[in-house]
NUVO-38644 format. One record per residue (C-alpha): x, y, z; residue in three letters; residue number from 1. Coordinates in Angstrom, 3 decimals. Layout:
N
+----------+----------+----------+-----+-----+
:        u :        v :        w : res :   n :
+----------+----------+----------+-----+-----+
:        X :        Y :        Z : ALA : NUM :
...
+----------+----------+----------+-----+-----+
# end
This chain:
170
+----------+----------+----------+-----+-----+
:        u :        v :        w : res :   n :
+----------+----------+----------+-----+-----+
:  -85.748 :  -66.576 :   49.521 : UNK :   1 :
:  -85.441 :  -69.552 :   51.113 : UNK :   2 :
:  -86.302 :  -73.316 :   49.271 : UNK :   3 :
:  -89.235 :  -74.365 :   51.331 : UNK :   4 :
:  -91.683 :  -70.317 :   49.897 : UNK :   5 :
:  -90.687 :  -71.410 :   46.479 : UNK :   6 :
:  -91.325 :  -74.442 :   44.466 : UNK :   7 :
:  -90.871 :  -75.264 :   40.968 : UNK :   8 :
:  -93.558 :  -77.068 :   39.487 : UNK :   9 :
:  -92.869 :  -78.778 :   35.801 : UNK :  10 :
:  -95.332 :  -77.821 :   33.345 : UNK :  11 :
:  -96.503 :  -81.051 :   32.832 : UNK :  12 :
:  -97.948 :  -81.342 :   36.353 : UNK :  13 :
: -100.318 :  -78.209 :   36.193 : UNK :  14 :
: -103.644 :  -78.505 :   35.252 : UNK :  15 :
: -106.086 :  -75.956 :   34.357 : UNK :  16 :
: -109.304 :  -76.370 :   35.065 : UNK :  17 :
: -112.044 :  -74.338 :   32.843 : UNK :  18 :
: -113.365 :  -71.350 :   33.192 : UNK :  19 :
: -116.490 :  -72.753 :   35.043 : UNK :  20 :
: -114.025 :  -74.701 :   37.450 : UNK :  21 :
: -112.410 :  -71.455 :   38.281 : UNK :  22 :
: -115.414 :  -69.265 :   38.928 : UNK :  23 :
: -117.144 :  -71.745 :   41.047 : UNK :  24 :
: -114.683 :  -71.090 :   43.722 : UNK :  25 :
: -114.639 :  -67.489 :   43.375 : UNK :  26 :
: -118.263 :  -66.539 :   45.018 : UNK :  27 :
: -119.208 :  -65.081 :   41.956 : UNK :  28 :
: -122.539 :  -64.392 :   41.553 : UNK :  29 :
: -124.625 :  -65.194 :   38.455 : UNK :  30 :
: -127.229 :  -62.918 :   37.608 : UNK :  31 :
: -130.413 :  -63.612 :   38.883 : UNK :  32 :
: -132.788 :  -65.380 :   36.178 : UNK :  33 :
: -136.406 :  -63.497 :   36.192 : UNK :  34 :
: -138.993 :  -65.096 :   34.268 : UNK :  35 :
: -139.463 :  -63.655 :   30.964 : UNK :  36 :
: -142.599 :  -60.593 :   31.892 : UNK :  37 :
: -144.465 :  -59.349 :   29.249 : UNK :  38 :
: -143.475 :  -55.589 :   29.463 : UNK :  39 :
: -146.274 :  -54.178 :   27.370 : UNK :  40 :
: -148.875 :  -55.649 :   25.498 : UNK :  41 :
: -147.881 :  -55.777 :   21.741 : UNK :  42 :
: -149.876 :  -53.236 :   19.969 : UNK :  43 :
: -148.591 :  -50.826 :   17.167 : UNK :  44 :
: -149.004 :  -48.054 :   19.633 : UNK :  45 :
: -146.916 :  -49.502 :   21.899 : UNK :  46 :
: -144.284 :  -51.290 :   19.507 : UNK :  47 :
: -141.705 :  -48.316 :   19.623 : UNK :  48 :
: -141.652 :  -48.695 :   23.146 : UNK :  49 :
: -141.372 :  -52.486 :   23.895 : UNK :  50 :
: -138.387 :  -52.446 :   20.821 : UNK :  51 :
: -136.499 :  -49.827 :   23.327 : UNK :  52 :
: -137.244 :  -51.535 :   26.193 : UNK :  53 :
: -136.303 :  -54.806 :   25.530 : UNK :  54 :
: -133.239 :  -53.456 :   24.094 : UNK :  55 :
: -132.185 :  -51.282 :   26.853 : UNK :  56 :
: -132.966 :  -54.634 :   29.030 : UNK :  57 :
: -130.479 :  -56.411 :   26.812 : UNK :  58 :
: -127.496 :  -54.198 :   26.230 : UNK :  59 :
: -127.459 :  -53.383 :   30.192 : UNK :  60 :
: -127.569 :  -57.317 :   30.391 : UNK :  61 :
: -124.753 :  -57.509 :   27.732 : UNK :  62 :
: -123.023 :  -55.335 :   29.308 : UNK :  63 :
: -123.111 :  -56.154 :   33.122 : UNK :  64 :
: -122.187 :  -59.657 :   31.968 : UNK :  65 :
: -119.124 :  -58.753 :   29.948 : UNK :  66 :
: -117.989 :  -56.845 :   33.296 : UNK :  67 :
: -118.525 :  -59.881 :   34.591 : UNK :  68 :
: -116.467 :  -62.367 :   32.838 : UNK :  69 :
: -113.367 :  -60.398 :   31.444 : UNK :  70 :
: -111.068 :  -60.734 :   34.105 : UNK :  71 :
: -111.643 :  -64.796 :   34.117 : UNK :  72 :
: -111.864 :  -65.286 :   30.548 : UNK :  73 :
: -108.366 :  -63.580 :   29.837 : UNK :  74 :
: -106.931 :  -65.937 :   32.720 : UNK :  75 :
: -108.187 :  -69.244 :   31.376 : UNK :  76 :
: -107.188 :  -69.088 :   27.854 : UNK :  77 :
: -109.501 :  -71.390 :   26.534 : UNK :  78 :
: -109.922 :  -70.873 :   23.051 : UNK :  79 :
: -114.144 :  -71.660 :   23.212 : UNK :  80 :
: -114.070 :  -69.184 :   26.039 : UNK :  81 :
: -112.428 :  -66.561 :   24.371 : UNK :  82 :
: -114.443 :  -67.037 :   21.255 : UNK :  83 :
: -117.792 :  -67.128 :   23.593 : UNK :  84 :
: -116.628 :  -63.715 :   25.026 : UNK :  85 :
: -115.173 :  -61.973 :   22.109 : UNK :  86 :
: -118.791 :  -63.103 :   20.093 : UNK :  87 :
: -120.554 :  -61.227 :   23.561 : UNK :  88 :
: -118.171 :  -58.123 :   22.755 : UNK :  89 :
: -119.413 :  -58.323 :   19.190 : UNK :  90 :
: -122.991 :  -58.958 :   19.972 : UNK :  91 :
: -123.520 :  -56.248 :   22.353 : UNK :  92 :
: -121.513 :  -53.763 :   19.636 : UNK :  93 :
: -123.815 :  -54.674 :   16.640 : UNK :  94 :
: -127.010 :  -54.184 :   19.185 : UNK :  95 :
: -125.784 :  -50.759 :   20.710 : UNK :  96 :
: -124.960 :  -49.445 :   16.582 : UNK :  97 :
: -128.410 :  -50.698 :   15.591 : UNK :  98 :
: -130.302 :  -48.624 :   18.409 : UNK :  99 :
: -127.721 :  -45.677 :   17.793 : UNK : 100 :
: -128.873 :  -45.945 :   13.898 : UNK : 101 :
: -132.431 :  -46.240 :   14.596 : UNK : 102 :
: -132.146 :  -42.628 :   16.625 : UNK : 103 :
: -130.199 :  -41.089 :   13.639 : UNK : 104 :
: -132.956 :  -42.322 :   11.481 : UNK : 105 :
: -135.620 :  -40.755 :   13.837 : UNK : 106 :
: -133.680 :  -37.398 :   14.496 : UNK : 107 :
: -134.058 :  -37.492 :   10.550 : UNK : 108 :
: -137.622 :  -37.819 :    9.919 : UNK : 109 :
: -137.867 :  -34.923 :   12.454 : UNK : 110 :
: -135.432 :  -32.958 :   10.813 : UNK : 111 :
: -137.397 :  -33.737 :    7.365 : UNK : 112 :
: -141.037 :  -32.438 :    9.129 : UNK : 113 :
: -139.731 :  -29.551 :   10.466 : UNK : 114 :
: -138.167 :  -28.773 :    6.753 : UNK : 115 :
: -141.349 :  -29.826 :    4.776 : UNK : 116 :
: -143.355 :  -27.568 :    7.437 : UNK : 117 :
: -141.105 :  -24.571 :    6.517 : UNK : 118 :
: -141.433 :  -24.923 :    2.959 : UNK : 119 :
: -145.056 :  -25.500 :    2.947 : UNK : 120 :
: -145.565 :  -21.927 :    4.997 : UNK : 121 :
: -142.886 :  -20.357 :    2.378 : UNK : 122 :
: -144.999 :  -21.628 :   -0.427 : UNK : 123 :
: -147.639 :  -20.033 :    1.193 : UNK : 124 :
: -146.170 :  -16.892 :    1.996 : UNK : 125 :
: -145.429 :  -16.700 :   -2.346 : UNK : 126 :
: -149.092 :  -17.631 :   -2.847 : UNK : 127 :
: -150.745 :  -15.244 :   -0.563 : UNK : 128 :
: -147.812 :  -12.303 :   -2.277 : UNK : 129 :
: -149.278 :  -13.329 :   -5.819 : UNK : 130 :
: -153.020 :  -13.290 :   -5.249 : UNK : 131 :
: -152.228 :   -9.852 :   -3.932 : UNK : 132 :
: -150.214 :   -8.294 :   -6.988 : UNK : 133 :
: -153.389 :   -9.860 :   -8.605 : UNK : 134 :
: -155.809 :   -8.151 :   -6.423 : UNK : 135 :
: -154.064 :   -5.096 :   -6.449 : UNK : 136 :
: -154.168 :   -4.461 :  -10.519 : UNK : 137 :
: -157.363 :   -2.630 :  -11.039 : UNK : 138 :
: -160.061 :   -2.962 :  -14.079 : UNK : 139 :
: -157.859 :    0.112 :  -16.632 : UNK : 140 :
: -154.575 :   -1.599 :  -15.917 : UNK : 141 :
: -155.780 :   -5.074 :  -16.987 : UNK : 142 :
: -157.492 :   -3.721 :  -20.241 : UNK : 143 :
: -154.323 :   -1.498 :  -20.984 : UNK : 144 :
: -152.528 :   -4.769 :  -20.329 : UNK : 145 :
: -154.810 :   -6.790 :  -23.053 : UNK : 146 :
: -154.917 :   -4.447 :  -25.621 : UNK : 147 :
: -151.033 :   -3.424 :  -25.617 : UNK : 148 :
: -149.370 :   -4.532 :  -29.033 : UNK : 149 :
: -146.644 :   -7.049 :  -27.253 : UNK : 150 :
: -149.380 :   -8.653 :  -24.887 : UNK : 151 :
: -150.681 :  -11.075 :  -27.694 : UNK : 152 :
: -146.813 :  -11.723 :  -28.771 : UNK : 153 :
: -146.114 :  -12.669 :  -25.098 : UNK : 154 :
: -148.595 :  -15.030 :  -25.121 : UNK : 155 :
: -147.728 :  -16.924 :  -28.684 : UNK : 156 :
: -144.156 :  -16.775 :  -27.580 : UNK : 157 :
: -144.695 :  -18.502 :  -24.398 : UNK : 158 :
: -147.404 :  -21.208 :  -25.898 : UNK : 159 :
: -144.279 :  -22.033 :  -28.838 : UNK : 160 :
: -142.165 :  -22.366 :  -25.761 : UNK : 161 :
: -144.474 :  -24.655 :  -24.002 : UNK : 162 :
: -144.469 :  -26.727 :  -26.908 : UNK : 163 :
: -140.978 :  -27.248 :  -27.384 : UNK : 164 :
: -140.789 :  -28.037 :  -23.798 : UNK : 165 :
: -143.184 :  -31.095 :  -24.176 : UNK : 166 :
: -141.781 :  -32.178 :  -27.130 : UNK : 167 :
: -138.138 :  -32.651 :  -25.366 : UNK : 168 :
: -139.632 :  -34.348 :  -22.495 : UNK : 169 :
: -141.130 :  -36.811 :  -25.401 : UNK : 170 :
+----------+----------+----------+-----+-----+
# end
């Protein structure tokens, strides 16, 4: 290499400018700035929806801008810049775990209907089997039932037990 490509330049004499300084001569577009739009009007209906919305709008925003700046804030090294970005980073994370959680949560309550649903129709199914062992015992059977020797016994027994039940719950 000859002297005149090269040139040493004493640390002293550089200067670098900002991060702003160095993407305004970069052609780097900012994002375009709509005016805030009502997306939906704010019911309870429609609540759900606008909280997605909005959020979807602001990740992808979050997102696109982070794309955006990482390559120029690692090259400035400004400490505010690289706070600014790494809070961005942080931001977007927190937002895109919330929205994850809130899906969990509503996979859940599903989960919990469809269970609840099940064990509704099972206690029905046991219901609709004991009115028919019911049904099924005939006038003879229940008298022979009432007038057997241990039916009364049963009966006393299970009343004492009732009792000692309540009492512990006391």
């Amino acid at each position: 290499m000859s002297d005149d490509t090269f040139q040493y330049i004493e640390p002293e004499n550089i200067e670098v400018g900002s991060l702003l300084d160095q993407l305004k001569g970069n052609n780097v577009k900012a994002l375009p700035k709509e005016p805030y739009k009502n997306l939906f009007p704010l019911t309870s209906e429609t609540m759900e929806e606008f909280i997605l919305k909005s959020s979807e709008i602001l990740v992808n925003n979050s997102l696109e801008t982070i794309n955006q700046l990482k390559d120029g804030v690692g090259y400035t090294g400004d400490p505010k810049d690289i706070q600014a970005f790494s809070g961005l980073i942080s931001s977007t994370n927190a937002a895109i775990d919330t929205i994850s959680k809130l899906h969990q949560t509503k996979l859940k309550v599903k989960s919990n209907e469809i269970l609840k649903q099940i064990e509704i129709k099972s206690k029905e199914k046991e219901g609709e089997k004991n009115r028919e062992t019911y049904l099924n015992a005939n006038r003879e059977e229940v008298l022979k039932l009432i007038q057997s020797p241990t039916f009364e016994a049963e009966i006393v027994e299970e009343l004492r037990e009732e009792e000692e039940f309540e009492k512990t719950q006391n």
